[in-house]
TIKEVEX-110712 format. One record per atom (N, C-alpha, C): residue in three letters; z, x, y. Coordinates in steps of 0.02 Angstrom, whole numbers, plus 50000, padded with zeros to 5 digits. Each point is the difference from the previous one (the first is absolute). Example, Ala and Ser with C-alpha at 12.3 -4.5 7.8 and 13.67 -1.06 7.14 Angstrom:
residues 2
ala503905066049716;ala500004995550059;ala500005004550060;ser499644998250053;ser500035004250059;ser500374996150055;
end
This chain:
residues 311
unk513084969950827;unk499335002949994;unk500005006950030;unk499785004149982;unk499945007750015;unk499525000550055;unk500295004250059;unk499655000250041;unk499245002849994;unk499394994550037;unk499405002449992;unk499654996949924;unk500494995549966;unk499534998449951;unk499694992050016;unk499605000350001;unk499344992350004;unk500194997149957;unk500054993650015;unk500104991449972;unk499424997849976;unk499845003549944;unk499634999349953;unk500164998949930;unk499994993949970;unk500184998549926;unk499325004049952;unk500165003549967;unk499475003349956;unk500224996749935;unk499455001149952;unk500284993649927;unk499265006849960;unk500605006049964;unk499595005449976;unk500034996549908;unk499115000749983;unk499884998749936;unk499855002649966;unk500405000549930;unk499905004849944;unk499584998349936;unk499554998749990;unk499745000249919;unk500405003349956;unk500154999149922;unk500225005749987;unk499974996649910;unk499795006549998;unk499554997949905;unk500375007749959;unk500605000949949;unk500175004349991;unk500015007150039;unk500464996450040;unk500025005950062;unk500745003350001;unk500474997749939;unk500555002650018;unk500185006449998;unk499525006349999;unk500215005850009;unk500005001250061;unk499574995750050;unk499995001950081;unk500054994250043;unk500324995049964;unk500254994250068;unk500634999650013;unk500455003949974;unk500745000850037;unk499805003850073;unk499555005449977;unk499945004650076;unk499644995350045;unk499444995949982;unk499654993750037;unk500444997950038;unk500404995949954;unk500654994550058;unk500325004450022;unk500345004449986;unk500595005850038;unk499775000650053;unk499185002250002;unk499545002550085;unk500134992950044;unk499934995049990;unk500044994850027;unk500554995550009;unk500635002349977;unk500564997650016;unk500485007650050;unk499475005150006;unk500195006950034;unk499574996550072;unk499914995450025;unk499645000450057;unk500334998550072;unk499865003250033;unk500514997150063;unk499634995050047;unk499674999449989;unk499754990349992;unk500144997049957;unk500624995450041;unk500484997349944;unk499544991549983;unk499614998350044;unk499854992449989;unk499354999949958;unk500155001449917;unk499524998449957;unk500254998249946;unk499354995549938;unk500414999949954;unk499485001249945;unk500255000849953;unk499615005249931;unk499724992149936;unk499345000549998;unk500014995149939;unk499575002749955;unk500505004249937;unk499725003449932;unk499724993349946;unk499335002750006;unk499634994149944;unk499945004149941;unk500234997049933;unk500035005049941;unk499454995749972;unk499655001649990;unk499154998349972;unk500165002649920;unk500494997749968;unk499804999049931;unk500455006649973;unk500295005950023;unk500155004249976;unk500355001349938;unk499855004249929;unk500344999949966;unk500625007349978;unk500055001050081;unk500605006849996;unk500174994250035;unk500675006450017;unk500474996950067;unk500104997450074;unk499304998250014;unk500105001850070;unk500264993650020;unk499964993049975;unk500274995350034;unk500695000949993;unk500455003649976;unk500535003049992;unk500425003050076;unk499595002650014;unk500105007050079;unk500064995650054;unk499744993850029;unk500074996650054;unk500645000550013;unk500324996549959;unk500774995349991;unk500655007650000;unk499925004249974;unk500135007150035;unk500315001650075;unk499594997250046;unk500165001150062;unk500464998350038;unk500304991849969;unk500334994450048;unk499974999150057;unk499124999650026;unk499765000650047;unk499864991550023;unk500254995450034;unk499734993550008;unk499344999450001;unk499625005650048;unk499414999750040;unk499515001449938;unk500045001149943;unk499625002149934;unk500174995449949;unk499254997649981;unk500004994449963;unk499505000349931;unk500044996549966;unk499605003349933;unk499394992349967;unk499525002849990;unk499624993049978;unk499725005349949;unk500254993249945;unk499565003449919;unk499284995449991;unk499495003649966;unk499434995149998;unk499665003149937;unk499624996749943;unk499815004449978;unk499305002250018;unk499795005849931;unk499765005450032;unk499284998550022;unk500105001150074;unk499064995350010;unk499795005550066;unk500265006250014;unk499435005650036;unk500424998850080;unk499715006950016;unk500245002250062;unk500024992250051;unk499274999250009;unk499794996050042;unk500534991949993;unk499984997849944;unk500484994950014;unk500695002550001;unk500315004749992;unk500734998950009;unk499855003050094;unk499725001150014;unk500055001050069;unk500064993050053;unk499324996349950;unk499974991850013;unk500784996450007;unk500265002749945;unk500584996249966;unk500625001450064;unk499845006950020;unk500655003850054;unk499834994350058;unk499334996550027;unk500114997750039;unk500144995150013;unk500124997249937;unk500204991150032;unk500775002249990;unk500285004149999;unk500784999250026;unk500095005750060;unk499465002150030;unk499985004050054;unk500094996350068;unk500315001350041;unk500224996950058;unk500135006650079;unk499904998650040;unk500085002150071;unk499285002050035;unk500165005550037;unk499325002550037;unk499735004449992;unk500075003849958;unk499385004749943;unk500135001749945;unk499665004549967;unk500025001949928;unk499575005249986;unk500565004749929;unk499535004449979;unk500205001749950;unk499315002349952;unk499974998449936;unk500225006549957;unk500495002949967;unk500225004649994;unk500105001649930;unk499385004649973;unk500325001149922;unk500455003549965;unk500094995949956;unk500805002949966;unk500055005949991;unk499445005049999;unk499985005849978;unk499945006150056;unk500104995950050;unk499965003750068;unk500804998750039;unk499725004850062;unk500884998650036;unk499795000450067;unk500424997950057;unk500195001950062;unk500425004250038;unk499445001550046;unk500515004550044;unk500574996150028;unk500525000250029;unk500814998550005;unk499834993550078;unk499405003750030;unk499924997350077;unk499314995649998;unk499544998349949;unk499624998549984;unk499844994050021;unk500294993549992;unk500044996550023;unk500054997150064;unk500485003850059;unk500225000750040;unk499295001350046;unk499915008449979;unk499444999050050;unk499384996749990;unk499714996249932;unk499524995650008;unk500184995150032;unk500474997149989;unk500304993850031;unk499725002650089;unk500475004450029;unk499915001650055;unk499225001650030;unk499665001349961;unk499285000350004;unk499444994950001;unk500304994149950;unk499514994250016;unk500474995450050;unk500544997950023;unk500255000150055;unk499555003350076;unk499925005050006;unk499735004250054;unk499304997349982;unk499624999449951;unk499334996650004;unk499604991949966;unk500344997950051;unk500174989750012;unk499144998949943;unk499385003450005;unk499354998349990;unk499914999949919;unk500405005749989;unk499995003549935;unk499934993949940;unk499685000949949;unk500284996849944;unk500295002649953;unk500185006950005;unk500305006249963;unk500285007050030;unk500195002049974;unk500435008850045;unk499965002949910;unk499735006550022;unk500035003249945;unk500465006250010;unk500335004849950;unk500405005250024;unk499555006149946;unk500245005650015;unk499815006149959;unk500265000849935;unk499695002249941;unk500114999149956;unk500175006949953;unk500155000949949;unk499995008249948;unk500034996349940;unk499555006549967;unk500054998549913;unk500385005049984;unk500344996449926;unk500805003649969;unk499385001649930;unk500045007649978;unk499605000149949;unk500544998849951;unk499815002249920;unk500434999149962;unk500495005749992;unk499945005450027;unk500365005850001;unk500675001450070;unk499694992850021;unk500494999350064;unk499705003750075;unk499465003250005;unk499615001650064;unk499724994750035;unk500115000250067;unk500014995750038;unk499244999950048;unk499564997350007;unk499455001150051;unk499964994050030;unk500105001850093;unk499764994850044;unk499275000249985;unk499914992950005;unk499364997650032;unk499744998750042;unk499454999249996;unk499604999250085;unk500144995250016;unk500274995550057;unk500314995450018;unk499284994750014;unk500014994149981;unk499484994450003;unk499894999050072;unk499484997550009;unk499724997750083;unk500224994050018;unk500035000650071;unk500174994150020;unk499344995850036;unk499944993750018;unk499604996450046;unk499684994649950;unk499484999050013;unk499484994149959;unk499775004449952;unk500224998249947;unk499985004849913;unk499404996949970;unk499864992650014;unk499384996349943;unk499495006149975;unk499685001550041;unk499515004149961;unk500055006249985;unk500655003750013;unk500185004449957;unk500344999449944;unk500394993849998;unk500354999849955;unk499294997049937;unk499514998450005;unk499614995649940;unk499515006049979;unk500345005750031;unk499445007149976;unk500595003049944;unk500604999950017;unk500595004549964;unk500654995750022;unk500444999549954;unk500854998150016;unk500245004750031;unk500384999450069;unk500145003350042;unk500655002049994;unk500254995049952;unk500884999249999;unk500135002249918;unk500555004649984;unk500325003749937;unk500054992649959;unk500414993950026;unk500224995349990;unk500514994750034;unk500054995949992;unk500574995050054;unk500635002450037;unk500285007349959;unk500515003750021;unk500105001450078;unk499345002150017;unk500215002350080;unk499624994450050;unk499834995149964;unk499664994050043;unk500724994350028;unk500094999050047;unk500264994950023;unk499604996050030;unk499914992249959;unk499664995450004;unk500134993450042;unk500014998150068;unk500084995150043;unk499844993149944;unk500634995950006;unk500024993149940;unk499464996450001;unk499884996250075;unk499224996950035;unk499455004949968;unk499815004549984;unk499515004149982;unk499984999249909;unk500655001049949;unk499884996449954;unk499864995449983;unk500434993750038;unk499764992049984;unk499274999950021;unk499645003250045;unk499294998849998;unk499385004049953;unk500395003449973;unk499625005749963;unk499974997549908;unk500704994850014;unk499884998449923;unk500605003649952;unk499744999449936;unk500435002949930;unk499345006649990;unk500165003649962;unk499745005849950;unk499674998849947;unk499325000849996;unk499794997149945;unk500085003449920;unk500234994249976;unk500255002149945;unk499335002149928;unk499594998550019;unk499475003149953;unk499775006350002;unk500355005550048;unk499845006550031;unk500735001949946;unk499635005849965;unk500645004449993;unk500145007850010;unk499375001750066;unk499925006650023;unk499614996050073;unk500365003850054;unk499764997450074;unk500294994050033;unk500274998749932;unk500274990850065;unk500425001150061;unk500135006950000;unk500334999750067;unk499665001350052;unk499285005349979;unk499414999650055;unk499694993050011;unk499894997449955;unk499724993450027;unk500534995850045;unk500505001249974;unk500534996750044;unk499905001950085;unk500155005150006;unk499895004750085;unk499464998250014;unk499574999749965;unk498984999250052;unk500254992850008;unk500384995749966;unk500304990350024;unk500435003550063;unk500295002250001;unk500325001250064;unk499795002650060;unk499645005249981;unk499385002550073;unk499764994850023;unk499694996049956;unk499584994550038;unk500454997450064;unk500655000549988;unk500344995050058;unk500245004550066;unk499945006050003;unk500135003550040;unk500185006550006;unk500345003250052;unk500095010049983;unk500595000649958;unk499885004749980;unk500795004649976;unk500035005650045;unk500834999850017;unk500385004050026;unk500035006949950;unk500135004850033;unk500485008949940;unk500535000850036;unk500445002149988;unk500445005450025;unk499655004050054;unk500455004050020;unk499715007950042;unk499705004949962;unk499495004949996;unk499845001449990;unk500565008349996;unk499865003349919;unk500715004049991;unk500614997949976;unk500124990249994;unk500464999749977;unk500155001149931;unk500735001549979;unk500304999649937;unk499854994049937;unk499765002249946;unk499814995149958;unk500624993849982;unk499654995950013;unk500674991150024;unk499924998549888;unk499375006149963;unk500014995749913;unk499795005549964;unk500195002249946;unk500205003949945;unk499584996549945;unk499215002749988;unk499744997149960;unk500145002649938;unk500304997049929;unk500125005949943;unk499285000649958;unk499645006449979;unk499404999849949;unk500324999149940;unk499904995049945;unk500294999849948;unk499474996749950;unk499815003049934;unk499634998249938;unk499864992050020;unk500534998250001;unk499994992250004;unk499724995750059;unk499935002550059;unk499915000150051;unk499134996849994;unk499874993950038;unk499214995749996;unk499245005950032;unk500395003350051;unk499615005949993;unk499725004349968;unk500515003449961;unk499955006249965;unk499654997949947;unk500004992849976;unk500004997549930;unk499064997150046;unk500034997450029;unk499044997450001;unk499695001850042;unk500215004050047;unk499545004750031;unk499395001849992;unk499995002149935;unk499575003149974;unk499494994949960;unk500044993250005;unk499584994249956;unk499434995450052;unk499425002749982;unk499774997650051;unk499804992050009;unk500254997049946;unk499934992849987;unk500794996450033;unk500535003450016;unk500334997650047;unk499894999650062;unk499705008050011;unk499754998050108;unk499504994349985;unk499684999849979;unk499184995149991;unk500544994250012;unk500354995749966;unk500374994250008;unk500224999750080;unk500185003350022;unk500295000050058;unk499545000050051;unk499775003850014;unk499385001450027;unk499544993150025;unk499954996449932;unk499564993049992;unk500414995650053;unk500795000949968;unk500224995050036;unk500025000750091;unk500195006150007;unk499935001250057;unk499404997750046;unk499365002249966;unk499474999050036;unk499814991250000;unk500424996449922;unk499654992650024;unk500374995350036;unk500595003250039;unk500384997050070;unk499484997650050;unk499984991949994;unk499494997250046;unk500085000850058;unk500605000650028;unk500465003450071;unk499745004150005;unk500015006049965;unk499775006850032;unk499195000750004;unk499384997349937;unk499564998750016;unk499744994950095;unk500384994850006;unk499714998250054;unk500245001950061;unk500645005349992;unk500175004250075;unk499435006449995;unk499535003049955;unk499715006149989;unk499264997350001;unk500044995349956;unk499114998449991;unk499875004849931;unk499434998249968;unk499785003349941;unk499765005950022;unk499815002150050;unk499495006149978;unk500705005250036;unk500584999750054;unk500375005249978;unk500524999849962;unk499954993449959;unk500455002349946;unk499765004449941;unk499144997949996;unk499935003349936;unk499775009450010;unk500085000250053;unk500135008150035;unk500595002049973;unk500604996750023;unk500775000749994;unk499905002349914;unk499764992749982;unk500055002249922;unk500025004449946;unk499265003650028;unk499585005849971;unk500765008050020;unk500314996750069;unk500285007250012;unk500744999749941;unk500014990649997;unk500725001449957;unk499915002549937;unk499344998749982;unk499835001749911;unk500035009449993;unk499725002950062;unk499945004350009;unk501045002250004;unk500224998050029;unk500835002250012;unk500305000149921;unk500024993649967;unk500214997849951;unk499575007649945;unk499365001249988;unk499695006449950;unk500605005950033;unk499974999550054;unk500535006950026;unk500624999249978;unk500104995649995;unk500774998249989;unk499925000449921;unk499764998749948;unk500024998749947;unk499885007849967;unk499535004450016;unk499815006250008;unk500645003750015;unk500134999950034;unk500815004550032;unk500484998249932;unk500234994950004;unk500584997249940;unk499805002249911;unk499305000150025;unk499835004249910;unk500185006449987;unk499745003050063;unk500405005550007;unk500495001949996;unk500594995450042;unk500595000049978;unk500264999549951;unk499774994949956;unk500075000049938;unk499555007049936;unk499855004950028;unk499785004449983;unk499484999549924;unk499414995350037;unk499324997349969;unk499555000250051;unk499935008250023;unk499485003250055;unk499424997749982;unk499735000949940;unk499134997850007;unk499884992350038;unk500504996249962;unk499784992050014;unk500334999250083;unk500615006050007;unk499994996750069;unk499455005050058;unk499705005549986;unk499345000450041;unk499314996549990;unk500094998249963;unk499274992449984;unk500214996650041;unk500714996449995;unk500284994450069;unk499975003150076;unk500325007850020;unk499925003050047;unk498974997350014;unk499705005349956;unk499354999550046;unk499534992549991;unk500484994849967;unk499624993850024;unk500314997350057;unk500535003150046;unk500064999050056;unk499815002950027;unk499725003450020;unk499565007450040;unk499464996950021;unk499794997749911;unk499124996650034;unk500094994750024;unk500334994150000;unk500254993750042;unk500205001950073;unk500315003150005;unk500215000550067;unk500135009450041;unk499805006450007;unk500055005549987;unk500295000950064;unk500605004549998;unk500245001050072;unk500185008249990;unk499975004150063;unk500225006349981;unk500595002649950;unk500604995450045;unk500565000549951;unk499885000649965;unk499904991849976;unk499854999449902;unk499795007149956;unk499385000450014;unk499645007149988;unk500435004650006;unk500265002450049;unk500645004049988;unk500345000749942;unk500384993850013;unk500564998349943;unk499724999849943;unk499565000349996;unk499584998249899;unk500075006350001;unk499575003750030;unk499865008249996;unk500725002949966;unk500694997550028;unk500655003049986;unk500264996049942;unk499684992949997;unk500414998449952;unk500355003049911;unk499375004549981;unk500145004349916;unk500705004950036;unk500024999650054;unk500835006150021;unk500484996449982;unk500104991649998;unk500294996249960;unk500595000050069;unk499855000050036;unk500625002050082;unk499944993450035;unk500515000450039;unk499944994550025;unk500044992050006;unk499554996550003;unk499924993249977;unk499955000249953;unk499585006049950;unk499654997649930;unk500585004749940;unk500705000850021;unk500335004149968;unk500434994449953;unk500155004249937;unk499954994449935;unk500734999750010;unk500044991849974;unk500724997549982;unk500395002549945;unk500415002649996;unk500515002649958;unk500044996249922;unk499905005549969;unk499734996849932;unk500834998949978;unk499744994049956;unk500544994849969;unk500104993050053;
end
């Protein structure tokens, strides 16, 4: 064992639905880790390229392959866990990668915090042109009611998930096919804090923006947040730790996050009218200087609201 690395079994899970132009680099990041005690379980959810092909590539013991057909993010994640085994996990899409030490120091991070039911690390988006932008690194402490206003986390990539904290949190619901991973995290707040990194550290996940990508593709539909949203809010758990009247506060601010969020991505998608109708129906829901700011700049097309690379 390499000096300084934690006795931590990690069991990293891949979905992966015609992903073979970017899951060789997936597993490569994760067989590059110097946290050597993990093991890889690629669920091929139906694919009709190659990707159940690329596992077997590696002659990696620790990487294992489950075919299923094609039934959505949410169950092949289901599917990764009944052959998932040790003391955490994290959920890693095929279309993304890791930093080399990534593991290592989450590991070493929820280690150092015994309470945690998670350690999150810093994250960057890979555009399609290959430019790289850190992101603002997620918060740490009791997330519930921030997290049921906005998803705090890119995705499972930089989450390392304590095992006791999944077995109580459940499976992913599979009737969500935009958010199930937010609803997933507000199941996990309920049980306790999340840990971060230091603040300044090096991004531990390499998010790629790609056409294909559940983002890029429904962002912009406002009948997917609405699904999520519902489900989120009809968690009888989270209703009787909050009570009705500040959840339905919380609510009003997420509907308000979600118009911002939907507003921005139209933009991005460079359909300015419909995404300042979404901009100023978050304004009047919830109006903060920023915001106002940022609308004011948004036609400069800079920034957050700068368009994705056509094709």
């Amino acid at each position: 064992m390499p000096a300084g690395e934690v006795l931590v079994h990690i069991t990293v899970i891949t979905p992966a639905y015609n992903a073979a132009p970017w899951l060789r680099d997936c597993i490569a990041s994760v067989v590059a880790q110097t946290h050597r005690d993990w093991s890889l379980v690629v669920v091929d959810d139906g694919s009709a390229d190659a990707t159940a092909d690329i596992p077997d590539n590696f002659h990696d013991s620790r990487i294992s392959l489950i075919r299923q057909d094609h039934a959505g993010v949410s169950a092949a994640r289901n599917r990764g866990l009944t052959a998932a085994a040790g003391d955490a996990c994290l959920f890693l899409d095929a279309d993304d990668r890791l930093a080399p030490d990534a593991l290592a120091r989450l590991a070493a991070a929820l280690g150092a915090h015994p309470a945690a039911v998670a350690v999150s690390g810093p994250y960057a988006r890979v555009a399609a042109d290959g430019a790289i932008r850190r992101m603002r690194p997620s918060p740490g402490g009791y997330l519930l009611e921030r997290l049921l206003v906005r998803n705090l986390f890119a995705n499972g990539g930089h989450l390392l998930i304590r095992w006791a904290a999944i077995e109580a949190a459940g499976s992913f619901r599979k009737d969500l096919s935009y958010g199930e991973d937010w609803e997933y995290w507000t199941r996990l707040a309920l049980q306790g804090p999340f840990a971060t990194l230091r603040r300044g550290s090096a991004p531990v996940l390499f998010v790629r923006e790609t056409p294909e990508g559940a983002y890029w593709r429904m962002a912009t539909d406002p009948a997917c947040f609405a699904a999520s949203v519902d489900a989120v809010y009809a968690n009888a758990a989270i209703r009787q730790r909050l009570g009705a009247h500040r959840l339905g506060a919380l609510q009003r601010r997420t509907e308000a996050e979600m118009a911002w969020t939907i507003g921005r991505e139209l933009f991005r998608h460079q359909r300015r009218r419909d995404g300042w109708r979404w901009l100023v129906r978050s304004l009047r829901q919830a109006p903060t200087l920023k915001r106002v700011v940022l609308a004011g700049l948004s036609w400069t097309r800079a920034g957050p609201f700068r368009a994705y690379p056509a094709g």
